[in-house]
N, C-alpha and C positions, 0 to 999 in steps of 0.2 A: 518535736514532731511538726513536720512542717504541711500545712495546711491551706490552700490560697485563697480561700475565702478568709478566713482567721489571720493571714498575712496583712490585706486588705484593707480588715477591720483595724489590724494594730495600727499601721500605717497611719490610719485616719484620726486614733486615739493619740499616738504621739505626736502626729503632726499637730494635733490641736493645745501641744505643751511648746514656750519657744525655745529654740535649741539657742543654747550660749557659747557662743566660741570658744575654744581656750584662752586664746591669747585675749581677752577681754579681761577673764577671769584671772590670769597671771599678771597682769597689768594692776587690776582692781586689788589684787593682794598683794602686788609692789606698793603698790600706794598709801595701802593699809599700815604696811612695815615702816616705810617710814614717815606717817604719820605717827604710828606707834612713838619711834625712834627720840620724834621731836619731844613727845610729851614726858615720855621719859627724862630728858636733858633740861626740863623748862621746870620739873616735878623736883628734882632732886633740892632739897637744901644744903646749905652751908652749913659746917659744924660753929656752932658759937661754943666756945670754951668755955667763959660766965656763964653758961646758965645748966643749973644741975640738971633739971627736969623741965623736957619740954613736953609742952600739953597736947595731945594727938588731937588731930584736925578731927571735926565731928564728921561721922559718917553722912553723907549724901541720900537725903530718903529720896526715893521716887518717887511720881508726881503719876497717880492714876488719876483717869475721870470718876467720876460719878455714875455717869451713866453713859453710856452707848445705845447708839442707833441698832447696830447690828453684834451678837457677841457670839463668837465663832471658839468652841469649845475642842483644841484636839489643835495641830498646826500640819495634817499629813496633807493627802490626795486629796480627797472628799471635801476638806476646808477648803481647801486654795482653789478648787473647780467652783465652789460656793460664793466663793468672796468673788471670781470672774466674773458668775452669773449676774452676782449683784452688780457690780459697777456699770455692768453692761448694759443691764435694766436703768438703775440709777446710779452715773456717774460722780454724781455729787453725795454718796455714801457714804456714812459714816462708819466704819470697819474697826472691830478691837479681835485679834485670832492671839488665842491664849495657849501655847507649847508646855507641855512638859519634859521635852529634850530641851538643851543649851543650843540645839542646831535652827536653822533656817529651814521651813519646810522642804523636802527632798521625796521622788520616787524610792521606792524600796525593791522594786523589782530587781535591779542591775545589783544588787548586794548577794543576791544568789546567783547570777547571769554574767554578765559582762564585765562589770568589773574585775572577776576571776580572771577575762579570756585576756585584759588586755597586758602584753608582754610588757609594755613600759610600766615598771612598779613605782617609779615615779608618780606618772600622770592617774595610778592609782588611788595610791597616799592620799592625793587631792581630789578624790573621788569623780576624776571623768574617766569617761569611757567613750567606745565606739559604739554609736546605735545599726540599726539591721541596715541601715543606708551607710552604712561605713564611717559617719560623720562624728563628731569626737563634741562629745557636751557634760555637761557639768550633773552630779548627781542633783543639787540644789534645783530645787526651780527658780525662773529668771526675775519672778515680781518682785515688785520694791516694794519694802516695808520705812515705814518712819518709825524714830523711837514714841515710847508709849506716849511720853508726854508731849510730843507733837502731834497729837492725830486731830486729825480735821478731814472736813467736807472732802471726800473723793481720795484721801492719804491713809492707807489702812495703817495701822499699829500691829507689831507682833508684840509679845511680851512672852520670852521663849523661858527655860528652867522653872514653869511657874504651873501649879495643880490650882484645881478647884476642887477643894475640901465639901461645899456644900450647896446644893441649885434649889431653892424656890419658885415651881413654876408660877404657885400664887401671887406673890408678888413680885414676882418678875428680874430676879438678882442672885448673881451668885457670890458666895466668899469662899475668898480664895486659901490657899494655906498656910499666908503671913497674915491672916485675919482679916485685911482688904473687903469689902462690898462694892458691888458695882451691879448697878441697875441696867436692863438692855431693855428695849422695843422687841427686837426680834431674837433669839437665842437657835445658833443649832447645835446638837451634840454628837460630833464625829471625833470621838476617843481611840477608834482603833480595837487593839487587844494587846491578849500578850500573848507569847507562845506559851504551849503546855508543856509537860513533861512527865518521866513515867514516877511510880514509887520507888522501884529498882533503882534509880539512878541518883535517890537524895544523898547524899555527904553526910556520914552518920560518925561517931568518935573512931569505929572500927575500918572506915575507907573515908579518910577525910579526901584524900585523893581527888575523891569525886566532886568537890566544889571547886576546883580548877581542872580536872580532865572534861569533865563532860560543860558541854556549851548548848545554850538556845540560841536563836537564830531569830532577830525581828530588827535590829537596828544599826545603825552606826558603828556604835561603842563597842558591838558585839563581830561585826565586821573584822574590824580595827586590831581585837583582840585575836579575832583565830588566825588573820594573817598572818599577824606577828609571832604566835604561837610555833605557826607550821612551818615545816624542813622539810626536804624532800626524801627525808629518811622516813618519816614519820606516816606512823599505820593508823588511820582513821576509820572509826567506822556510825554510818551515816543512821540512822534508825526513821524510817520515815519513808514511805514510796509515793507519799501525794509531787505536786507541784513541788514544792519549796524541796523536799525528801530528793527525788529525780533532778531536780536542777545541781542542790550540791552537792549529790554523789559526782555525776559528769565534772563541775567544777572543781572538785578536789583532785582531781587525777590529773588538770592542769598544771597543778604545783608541784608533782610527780611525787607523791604521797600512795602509798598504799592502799587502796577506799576497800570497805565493806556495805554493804546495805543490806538492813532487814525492815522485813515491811509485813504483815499478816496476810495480806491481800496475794492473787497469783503470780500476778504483773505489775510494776511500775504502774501508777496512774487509778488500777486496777476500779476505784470509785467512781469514775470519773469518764473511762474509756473502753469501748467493747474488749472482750476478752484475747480476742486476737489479736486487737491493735494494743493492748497491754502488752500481752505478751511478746509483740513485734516490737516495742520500745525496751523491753527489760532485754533481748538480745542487741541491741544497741549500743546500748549500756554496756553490756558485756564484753562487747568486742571495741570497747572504748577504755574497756582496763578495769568495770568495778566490778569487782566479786557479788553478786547478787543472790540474799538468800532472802528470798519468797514466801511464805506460808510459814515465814519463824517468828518470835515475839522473844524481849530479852527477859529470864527470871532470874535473875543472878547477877551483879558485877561484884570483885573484889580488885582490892590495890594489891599491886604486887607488882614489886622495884621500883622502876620509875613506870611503867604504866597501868592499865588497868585490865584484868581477863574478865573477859563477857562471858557466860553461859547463856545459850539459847535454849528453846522447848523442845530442840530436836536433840537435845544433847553438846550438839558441836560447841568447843571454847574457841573464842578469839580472843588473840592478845595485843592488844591496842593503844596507841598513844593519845586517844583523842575522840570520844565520843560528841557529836551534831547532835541534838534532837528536831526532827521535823514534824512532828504528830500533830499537829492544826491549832487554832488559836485557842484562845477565851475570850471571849467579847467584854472590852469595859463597863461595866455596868454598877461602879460603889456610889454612882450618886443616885441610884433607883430608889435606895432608903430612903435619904432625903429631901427625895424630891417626890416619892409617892408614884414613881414611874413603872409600868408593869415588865415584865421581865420573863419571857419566854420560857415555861418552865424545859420544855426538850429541847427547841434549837437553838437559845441561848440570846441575847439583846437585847433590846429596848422594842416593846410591841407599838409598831407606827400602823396608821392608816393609807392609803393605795396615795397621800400625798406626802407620804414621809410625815405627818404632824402626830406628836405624842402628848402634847396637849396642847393648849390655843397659845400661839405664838411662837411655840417649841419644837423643832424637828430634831429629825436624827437621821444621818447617813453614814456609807460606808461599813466596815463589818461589825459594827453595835447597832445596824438596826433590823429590824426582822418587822419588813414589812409586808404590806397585802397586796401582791399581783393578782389583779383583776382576771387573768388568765389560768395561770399556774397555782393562784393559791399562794397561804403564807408560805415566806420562804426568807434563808438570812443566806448571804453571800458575801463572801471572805475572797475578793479577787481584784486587780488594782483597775479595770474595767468595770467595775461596778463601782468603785469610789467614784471613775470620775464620773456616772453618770449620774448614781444618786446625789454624789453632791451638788452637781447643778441643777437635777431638778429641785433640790431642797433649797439651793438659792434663786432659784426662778420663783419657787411658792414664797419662800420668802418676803417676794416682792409682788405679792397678790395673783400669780398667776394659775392656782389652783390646777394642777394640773395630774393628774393621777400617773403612777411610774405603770410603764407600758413597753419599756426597752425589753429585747430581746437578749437576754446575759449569752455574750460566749468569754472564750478564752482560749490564751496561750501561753503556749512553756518550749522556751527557747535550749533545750537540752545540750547544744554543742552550735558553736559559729557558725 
């Protein structure tokens, strides 16, 4: 749905992420290769035929600090707008951002969007795409991280495949889930969520089917996997009319896949968009190739052959190779326990004050927090236009600027190129 004010704004939002060439980033993963290459050839031993039993070189522990300046909980949007804010305030920052993907912080937006549209499945694979300026960048964002055990003044640290099992705002330290402790000055918590999904759709002894037909939608790995999954033979159907639901129904019809969509709502967006302009997007869609069914919810799936028949509440069966779910997030919130953190009982997150602070030294952004607009009232926002804003105000207060969130949330949904 294209909007010029909302073009405008994205414009202004992306331009303020830098775009990375490809050829930088196929160069930087030559490089990579063979560096690889050597270490492998430098690594390998010699067989010594004397010796029965050789003794395996001791594993390599890792080398964490103690403590950090700044510890940055989550590695998505919201951190990395966080960790800018800071250096930008104070360049000589001490930065520790803790991932629980194996990946490099990356946008998520183009995983529903553009990455679908772009025709070389190459330049896919290695997740770039074209953005709305036609210009071809990396799904990754472009900052440099040091490894953990290098960090210092102004050199952030990632430390990616790693959770934090348990946060202490009292004393000021979280441990991690290889038992690790580590002390911060400042902590902020931008976890993200995860996606939901329905009961209908659990993999039970009588459809196991269903823990590999039906797919959620929030990451990478999950990317990664429907691509590979899909054929242009193949009948999907999409469950979900918000954002993320309307973006990959359109996107699936790129792969010339069959798509379905059911959503409760009248139209596409339906939450989100007057009733007209819902309905003006759901005939979009339709003459874009997806079978659009509207005011249906699924009560039923069963396995049968190789795919799975949906029954909806109106009756109608579909029979499909490949259920999406897009039904909205859950907001992270298992360290609330242990850290004594309040927790939204309806809109779901970490309850902040108008400066994102959940207790003294502690903020929270992005869509685990549910904070207080001075204007509007509490409110939680699940949109990649609110990570980056909250997280930079979270990293401005961070660095003492007290400053109450006051931004105007919009948003956009790029349904077709």
């Amino acid at each position: 749905v294209a909007v010029e004010e909302v073009a405008v704004e994205e414009a202004a939002i992306e331009d303020s992420f830098d775009v990375i060439e490809v050829e930088e980033v196929a160069e930087a993963v030559a490089a990579a290769d063979e560096e690889v290459a050597v270490v492998k050839e430098e690594v390998v031993p010699e067989v010594v035929v004397e010796v029965a039993v050789e003794e395996a070189a001791p594993a390599v522990e890792r080398v964490l600090p103690e403590s950090v300046q700044y510890l940055l909980i989550g590695a998505g949007t919201a951190s990395v707008s966080a960790m800018r804010a800071i250096l930008k305030s104070e360049p000589d920052a001490e930065i520790l951002m803790i991932g629980a993907e194996p990946h490099p912080p990356y946008m998520r937006p183009p995983l529903s969007k553009e990455l679908w549209f772009n025709e070389d499945k190459e330049e896919s694979s290695q997740m770039v795409f074209k953005d709305w300026s036609g210009n071809k960048r990396s799904l990754f964002y472009p900052d440099a991280f040091v490894d953990v055990a290098e960090i210092a003044p102004g050199a952030p640290a990632l430390l990616s495949g790693t959770r934090v099992s348990k946060l202490d705002p009292t004393n000021q330290k979280v441990t991690l889930s290889t038992g690790e402790v580590i002390r911060y000055g400042k902590c902020l918590l931008a976890p993200g969520g995860d996606p939901k999904s329905l009961e209908a759709l659990q993999a039970t002894e009588a459809n196991p089917c269903l823990g590999t037909r039906v797919h959620l939608f929030r990451n990478i790995a999950q990317y990664q996997e429907l691509s590979r999954d899909l054929n242009a033979d193949a009948k999907v159907l999409v469950i979900g009319g918000g954002f993320v639901g309307s973006e990959l129904a359109y996107a699936m019809t790129r792969t010339g896949a069959a798509v379905y969509q059911s959503f409760p709502e009248s139209g596409n967006m339906g939450k989100v968009l007057p009733k007209y302009l819902a309905n003006w997007t759901t005939r979009q869609l339709e003459q874009a190739g997806v079978n659009v069914r509207p005011e249906t919810k699924v009560v039923q799936t069963t396995c049968k052959g190789s795919g799975v028949e949906v029954t909806l509440n109106n009756g109608e069966q579909l029979q499909v190779d490949h259920i999406l779910v897009a039904v909205g997030l859950e907001p992270s919130t298992e360290l609330g326990d242990s850290a004594g953190l309040e927790v939204h009982a309806q809109m779901g997150g970490y309850v902040v004050n108008a400066e994102l602070e959940a207790r003294s030294n502690l903020f929270v952004a992005g869509d685990a927090a549910c904070f207080y607009d001075p204007v509007l009232g509490r409110r939680r926002v699940e949109h990649h236009d609110h990570a980056v804003v909250s997280g930079k105000l979270a990293g401005q207060n961070m660095t003492g600027a007290s400053q109450p969130y006051h931004h105007q949330s919009m948003f956009w949904s790029d349904l077709w190129p």
